[in-house]
C-alpha positions as a Python dict, from the first residue, in 0.01 Angstrom:
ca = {
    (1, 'X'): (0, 0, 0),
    (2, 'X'): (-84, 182, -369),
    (3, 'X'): (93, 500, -425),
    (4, 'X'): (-123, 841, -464),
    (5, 'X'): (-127, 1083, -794),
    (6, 'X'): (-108, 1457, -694),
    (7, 'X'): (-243, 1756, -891),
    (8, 'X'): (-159, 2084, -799),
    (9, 'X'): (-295, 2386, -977),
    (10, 'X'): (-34, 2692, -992),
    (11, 'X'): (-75, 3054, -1118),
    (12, 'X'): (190, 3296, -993),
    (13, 'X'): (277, 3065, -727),
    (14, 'X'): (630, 3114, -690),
    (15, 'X'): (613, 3242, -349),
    (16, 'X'): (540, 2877, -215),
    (17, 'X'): (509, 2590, -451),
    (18, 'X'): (926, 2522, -331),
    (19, 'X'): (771, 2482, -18),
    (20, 'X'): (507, 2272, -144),
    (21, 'X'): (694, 2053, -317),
    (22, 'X'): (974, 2003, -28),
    (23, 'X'): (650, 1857, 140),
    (24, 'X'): (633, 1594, -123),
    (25, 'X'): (918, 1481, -163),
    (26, 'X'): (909, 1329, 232),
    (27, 'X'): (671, 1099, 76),
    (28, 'X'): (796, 999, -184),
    (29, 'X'): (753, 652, -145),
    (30, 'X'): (404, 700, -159),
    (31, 'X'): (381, 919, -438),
    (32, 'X'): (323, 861, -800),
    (33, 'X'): (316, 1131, -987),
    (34, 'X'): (274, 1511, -975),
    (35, 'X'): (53, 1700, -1220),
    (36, 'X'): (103, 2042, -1212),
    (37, 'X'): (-173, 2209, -1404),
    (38, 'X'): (-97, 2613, -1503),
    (39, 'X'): (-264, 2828, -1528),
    (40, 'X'): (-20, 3073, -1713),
    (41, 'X'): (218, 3197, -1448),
    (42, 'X'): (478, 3506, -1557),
    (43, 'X'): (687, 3490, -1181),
    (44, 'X'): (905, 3218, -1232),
    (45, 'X'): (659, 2920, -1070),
    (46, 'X'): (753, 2672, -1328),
    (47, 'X'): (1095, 2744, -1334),
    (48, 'X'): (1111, 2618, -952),
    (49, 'X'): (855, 2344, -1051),
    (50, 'X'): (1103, 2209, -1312),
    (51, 'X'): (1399, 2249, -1061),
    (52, 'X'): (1225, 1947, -834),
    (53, 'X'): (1220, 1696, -1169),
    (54, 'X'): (1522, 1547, -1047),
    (55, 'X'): (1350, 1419, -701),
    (56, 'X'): (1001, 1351, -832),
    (57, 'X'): (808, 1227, -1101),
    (58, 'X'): (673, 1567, -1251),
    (59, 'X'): (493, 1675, -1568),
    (60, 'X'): (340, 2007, -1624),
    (61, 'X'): (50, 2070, -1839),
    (62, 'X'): (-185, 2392, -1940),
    (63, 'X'): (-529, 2508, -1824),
    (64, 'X'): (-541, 2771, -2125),
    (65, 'X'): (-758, 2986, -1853),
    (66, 'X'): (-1025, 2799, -1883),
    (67, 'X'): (-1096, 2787, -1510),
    (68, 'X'): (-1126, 2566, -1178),
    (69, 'X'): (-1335, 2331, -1272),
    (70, 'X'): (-1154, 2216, -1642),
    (71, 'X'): (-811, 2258, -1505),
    (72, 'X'): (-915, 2009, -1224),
    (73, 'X'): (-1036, 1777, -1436),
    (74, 'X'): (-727, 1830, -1682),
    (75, 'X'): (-525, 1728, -1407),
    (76, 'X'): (-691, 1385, -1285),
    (77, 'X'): (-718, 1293, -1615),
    (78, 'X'): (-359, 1305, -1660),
    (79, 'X'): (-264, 1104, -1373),
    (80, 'X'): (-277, 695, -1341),
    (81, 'X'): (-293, 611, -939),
    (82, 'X'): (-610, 443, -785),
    (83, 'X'): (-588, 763, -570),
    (84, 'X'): (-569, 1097, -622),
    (85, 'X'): (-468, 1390, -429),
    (86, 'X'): (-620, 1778, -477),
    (87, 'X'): (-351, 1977, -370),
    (88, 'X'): (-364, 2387, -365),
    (89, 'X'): (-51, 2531, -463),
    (90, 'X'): (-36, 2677, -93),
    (91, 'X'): (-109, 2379, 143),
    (92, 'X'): (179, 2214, 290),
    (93, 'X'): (124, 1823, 304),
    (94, 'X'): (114, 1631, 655),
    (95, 'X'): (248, 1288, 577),
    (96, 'X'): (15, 1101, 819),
    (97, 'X'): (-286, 1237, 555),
    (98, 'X'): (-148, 1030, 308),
    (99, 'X'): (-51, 696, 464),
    (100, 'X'): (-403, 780, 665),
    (101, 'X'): (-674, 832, 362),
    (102, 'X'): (-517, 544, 187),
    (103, 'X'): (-569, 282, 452),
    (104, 'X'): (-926, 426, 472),
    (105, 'X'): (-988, 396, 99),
    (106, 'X'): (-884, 30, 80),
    (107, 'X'): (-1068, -89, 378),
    (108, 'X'): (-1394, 81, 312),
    (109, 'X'): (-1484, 133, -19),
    (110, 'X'): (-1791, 355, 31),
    (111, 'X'): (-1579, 626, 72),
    (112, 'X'): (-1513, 853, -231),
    (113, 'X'): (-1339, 1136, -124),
    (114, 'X'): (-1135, 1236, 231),
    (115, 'X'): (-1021, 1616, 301),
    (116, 'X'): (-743, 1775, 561),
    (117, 'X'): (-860, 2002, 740),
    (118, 'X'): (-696, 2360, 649),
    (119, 'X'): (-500, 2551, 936),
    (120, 'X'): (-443, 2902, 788),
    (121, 'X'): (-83, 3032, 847),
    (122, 'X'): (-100, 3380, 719),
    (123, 'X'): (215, 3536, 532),
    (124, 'X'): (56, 3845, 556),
    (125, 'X'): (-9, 4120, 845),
    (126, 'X'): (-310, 4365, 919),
    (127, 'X'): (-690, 4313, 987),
    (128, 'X'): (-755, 4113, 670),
    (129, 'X'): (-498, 3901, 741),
    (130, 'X'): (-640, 3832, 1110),
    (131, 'X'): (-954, 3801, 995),
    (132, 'X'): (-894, 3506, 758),
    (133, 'X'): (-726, 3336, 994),
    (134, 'X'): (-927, 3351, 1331),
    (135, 'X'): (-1276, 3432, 1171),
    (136, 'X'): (-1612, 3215, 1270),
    (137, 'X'): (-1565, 3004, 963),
    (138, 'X'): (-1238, 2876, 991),
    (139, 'X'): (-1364, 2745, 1389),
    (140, 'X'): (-1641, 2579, 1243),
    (141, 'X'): (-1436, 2414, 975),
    (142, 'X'): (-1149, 2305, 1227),
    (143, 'X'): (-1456, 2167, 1462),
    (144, 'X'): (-1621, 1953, 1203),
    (145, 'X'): (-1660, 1582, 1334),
    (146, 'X'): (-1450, 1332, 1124),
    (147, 'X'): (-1474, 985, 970),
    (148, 'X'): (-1673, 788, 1009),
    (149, 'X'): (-1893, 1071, 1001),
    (150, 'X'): (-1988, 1183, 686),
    (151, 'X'): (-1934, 1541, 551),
    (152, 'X'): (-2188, 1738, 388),
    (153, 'X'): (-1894, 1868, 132),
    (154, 'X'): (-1526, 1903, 88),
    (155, 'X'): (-1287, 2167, 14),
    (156, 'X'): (-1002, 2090, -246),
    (157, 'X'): (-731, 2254, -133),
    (158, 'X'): (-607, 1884, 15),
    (159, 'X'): (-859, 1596, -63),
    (160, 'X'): (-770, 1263, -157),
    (161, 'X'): (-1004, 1086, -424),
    (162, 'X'): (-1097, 754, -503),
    (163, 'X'): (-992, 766, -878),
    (164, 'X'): (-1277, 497, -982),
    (165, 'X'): (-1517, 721, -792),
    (166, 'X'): (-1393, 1025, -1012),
    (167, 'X'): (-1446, 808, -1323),
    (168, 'X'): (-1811, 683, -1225),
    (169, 'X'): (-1943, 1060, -1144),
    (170, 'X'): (-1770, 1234, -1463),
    (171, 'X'): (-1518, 1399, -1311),
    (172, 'X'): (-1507, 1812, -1214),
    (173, 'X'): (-1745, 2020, -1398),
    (174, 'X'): (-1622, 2280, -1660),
    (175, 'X'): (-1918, 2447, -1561),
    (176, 'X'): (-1778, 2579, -1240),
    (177, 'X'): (-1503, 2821, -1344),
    (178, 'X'): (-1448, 3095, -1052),
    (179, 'X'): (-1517, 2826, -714),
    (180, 'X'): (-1759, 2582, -587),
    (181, 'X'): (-1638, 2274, -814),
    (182, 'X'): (-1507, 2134, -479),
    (183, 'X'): (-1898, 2132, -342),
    (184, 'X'): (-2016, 2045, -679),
    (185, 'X'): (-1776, 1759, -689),
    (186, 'X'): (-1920, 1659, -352),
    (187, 'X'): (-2258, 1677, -371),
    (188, 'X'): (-2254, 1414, -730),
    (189, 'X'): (-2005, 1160, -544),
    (190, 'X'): (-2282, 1134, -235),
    (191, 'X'): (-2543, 1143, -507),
    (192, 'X'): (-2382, 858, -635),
    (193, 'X'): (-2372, 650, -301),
    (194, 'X'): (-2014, 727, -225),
    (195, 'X'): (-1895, 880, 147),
    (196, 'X'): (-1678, 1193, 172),
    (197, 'X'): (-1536, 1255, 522),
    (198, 'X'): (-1243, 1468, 694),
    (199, 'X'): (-989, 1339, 855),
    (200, 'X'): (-885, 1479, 1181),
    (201, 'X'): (-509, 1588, 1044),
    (202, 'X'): (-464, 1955, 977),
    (203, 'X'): (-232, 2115, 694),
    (204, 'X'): (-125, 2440, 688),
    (205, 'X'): (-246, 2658, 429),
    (206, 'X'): (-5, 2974, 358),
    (207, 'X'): (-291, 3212, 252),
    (208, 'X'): (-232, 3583, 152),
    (209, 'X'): (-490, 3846, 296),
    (210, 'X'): (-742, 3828, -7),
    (211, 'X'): (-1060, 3971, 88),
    (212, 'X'): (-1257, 4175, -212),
    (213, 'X'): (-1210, 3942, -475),
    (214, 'X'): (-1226, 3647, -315),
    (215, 'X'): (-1525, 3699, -185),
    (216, 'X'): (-1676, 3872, -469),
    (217, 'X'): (-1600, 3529, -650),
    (218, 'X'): (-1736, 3333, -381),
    (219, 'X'): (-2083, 3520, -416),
    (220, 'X'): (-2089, 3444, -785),
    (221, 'X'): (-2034, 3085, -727),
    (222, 'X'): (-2313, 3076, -503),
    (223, 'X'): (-2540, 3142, -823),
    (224, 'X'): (-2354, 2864, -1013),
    (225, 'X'): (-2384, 2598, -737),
    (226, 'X'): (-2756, 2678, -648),
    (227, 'X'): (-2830, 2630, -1057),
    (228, 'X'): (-2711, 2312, -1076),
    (229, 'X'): (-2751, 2140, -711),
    (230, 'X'): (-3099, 2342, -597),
    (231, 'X'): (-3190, 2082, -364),
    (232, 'X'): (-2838, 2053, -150),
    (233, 'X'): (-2748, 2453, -183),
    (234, 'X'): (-3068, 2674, -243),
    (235, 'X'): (-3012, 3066, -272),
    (236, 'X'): (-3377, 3117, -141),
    (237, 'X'): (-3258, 3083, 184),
    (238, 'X'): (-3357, 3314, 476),
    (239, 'X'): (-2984, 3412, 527),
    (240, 'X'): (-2934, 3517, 188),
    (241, 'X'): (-3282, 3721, 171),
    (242, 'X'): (-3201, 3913, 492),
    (243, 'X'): (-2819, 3978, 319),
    (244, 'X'): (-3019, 4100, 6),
    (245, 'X'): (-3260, 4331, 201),
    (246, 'X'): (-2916, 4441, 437),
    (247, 'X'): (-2824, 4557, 129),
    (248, 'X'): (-3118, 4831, 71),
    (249, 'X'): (-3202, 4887, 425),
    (250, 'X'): (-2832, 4983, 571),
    (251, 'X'): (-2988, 4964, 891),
    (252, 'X'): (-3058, 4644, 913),
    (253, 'X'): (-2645, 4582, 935),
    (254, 'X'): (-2728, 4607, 1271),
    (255, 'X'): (-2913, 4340, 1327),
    (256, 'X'): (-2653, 4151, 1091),
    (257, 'X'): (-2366, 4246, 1336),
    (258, 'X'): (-2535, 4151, 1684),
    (259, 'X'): (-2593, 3850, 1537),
    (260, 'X'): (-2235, 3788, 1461),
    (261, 'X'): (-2107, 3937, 1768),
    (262, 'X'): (-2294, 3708, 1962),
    (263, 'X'): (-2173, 3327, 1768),
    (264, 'X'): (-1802, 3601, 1787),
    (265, 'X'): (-1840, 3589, 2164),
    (266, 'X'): (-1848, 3200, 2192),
    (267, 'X'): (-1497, 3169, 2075),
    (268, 'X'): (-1269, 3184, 2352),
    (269, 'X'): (-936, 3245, 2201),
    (270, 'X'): (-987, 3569, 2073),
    (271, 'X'): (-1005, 3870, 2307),
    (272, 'X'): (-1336, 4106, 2365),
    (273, 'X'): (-1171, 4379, 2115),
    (274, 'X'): (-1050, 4085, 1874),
    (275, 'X'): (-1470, 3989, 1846),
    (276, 'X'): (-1620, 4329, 1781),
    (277, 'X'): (-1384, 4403, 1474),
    (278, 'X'): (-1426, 4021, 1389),
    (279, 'X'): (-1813, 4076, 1375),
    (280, 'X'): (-1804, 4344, 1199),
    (281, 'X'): (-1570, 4236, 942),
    (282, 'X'): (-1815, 3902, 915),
    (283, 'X'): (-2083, 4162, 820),
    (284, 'X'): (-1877, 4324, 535),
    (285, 'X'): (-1760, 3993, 427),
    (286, 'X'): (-2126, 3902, 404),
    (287, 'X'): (-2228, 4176, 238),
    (288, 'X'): (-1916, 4187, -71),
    (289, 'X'): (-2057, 3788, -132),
    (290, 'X'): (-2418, 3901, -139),
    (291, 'X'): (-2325, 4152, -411),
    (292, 'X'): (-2134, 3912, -606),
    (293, 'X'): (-2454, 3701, -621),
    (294, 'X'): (-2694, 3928, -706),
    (295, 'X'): (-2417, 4062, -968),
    (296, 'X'): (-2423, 3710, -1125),
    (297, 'X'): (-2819, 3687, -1080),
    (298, 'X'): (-2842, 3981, -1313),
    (299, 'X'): (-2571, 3880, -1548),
    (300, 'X'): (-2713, 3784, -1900),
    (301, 'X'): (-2603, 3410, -1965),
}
């Protein structure tokens, strides 16, 4: 079986890229290289990075800040496998994905892309914390079928890429600086004829309660990813016009919340209380991405 190529983007990630890179080093036998692409960490993540150079094959290069997208496609460049790995600086690797996604890629060639799917493990306590790791997304995303069937996109937090595939398409857009280069990525490899599936293996992701900014960003993507892909991810959407209009009529929010409560009330591991404040929090969360778009709608460019 052909070894895999890893890239791993770091920034201030000294709180788990040890961990990280433990995980790699149990497949080893598998693994090519590691890429670590940085994007100017001050806490001491390449330091540990460098400690690992004895047990695997790793070179570090720079993003400059130039975002997601370029430091992406830095980082594929710079490897040499037939397959390569997208793997966040917080998502600890299940062996079985590897030896897995390989086997898939060289028996069916249509396929262009396979993701994990992400199991958050939160290092974190409080609300925000809870939220990101029980909340109506994350069930959705843990419930998506698997290959054979075909996903509509992929995350890149663990994803495993045909290298050719990368190479026909382009590679990651520069364009897509703050998120959505994993969708973007997705939607031009289907374009292209190629499959992208999950597999049914989960890795844990060690998130951090990051609500604001995060989904500030997210919003702004939204604009980015609707420019270029209008047909597959359209802001015109009746969702986002009731957001908008949530946003000037306050109370609306109510409407906004019953509807979460009720999709909240389908999901059986979390207790009544647990759905109310989940609901609620979906509706805030709505609303912080709504502003980010409409921020980046009115941004000169």
């Amino acid at each position: 079986m052909a070894a895999a190529s890893f890239v791993i983007l770091t920034r201030n990630s000294a709180r788990t890229i040890g961990l990280v890179l433990d995980a790699l080093r149990r497949v080893s036998d598998l693994l090519c290289e590691v890429v670590v692409v940085d994007g100017g960490s001050t806490d001491g993540t390449l330091n540990i990075v460098e400690s690992y150079s004895n047990s695997l094959s790793v070179k570090v290069i720079h993003d400059r800040g130039r975002g997601l997208g370029y430091a992406r496609d830095l980082g594929w460049r710079a490897t040499t496998a037939p397959y390569v790995v997208m793997l966040d600086s917080d998502v600890l690797l299940e062996p079985r994905f590897l030896s897995e996604g390989m086997r898939i890629m060289e028996t069916d060639l249509r396929v262009g892309a396979l993701g994990a799917k992400l199991r958050p493990v939160m290092m974190e306590g409080g609300w925000l914390a809870a939220f990101q790791a029980k909340n109506l997304a994350i069930h959705l995303h843990l419930a998506e079928p698997c290959y054979p069937v075909e996903a509509v996109a992929l995350h890149t937090a663990c994803t495993m890429f045909r290298r050719s595939a990368l190479e026909k398409i382009g590679g990651f857009d520069h364009y897509f600086r703050l998120a959505k280069e994993d969708s973007d990525v997705s939607f031009r490899l289907r374009k292209a004829g190629y499959r992208i599936a999950y597999l049914p293996i989960e890795v844990k992701h060690l998130e951090r309660a990051r609500f604001w900014e995060t989904n500030f960003r997210y919003g702004r993507s939204y604009v980015h990813i609707a420019r270029k892909h209008p047909d597959l991810s359209p802001l015109g959407t009746p969702k986002n016009i009731l957001l908008t209009a949530v946003l000037f009529q306050p109370p609306l929010q109510a409407v906004i919340y019953l509807h979460y409560l009720r999709r909240y009330m389908g999901l059986s591991h979390l207790t009544l209380g647990e759905r109310s404040i989940m609901a609620g929090m979906e509706v805030l969360r709505q609303s912080v991405r709504t502003v980010g778009m409409l921020c980046e709608l009115l941004r000169p460019h």
